[in-house]
C-alpha positions in Angstrom: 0.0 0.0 0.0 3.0 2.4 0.5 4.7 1.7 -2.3 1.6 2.5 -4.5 1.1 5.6 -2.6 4.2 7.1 -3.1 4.5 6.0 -7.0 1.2 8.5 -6.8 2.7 11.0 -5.0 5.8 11.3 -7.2 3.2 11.1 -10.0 0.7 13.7 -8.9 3.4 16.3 -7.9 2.3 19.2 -10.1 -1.9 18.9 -8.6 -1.5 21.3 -5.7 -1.4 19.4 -2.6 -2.4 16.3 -3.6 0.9 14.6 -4.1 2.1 16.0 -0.6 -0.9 14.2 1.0 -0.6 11.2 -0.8 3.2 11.3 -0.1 2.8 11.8 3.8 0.0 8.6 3.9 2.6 6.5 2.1 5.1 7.8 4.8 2.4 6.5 7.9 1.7 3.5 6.2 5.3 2.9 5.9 5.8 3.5 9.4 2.8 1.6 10.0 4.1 -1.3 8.8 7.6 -1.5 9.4 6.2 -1.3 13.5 4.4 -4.8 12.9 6.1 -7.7 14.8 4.7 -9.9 12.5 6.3 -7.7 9.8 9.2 -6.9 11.6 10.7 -11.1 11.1 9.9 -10.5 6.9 12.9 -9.3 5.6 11.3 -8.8 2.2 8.0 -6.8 3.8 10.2 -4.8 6.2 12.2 -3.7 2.3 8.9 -3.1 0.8 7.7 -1.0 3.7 11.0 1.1 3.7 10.8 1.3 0.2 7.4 2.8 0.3 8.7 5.2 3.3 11.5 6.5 0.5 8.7 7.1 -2.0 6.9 8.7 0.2 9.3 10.8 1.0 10.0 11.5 -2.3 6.8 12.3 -3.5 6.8 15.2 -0.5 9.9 16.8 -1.1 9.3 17.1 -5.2 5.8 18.4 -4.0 7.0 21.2 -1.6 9.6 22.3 -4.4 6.8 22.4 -6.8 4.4 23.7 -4.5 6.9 26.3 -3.8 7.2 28.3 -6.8 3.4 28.3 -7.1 3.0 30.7 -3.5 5.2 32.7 -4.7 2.7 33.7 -7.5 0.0 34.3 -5.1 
């Protein structure tokens, strides 16, 4: 679920906010699931998870420097 937020995020960058909140629930459901014991012992989930945490992450910070230049208009 993290992972395909965060592809969103990075793909919805330029709709004004929208990537930034998809970005930050791909962060929490990141951190959601990396924080599972059950999780924690899957090597392969606990990658997945972190990978969705990175394109979460991602997706935010090409948000804010899109969203950036588009206050400054206002």
């Amino acid at each position: 679920m993290s992972i395909a937020l965060g592809a969103l995020s990075v793909a919805t960058f330029w709709v004004v906010a929208l990537g930034f909140i998809l970005g930050l629930a791909a962060v929490v459901c990141g951190a959601i699931a990396t924080s599972r014991s059950a999780d924690a012992d899957d090597e392969a989930a606990s990658l997945r998870a972190l990978l969705g945490v990175v394109a979460g992450a991602a997706g935010i910070t090409v948000s804010a420097i899109a969203l950036f230049p588009m206050l400054a208009q206002l």
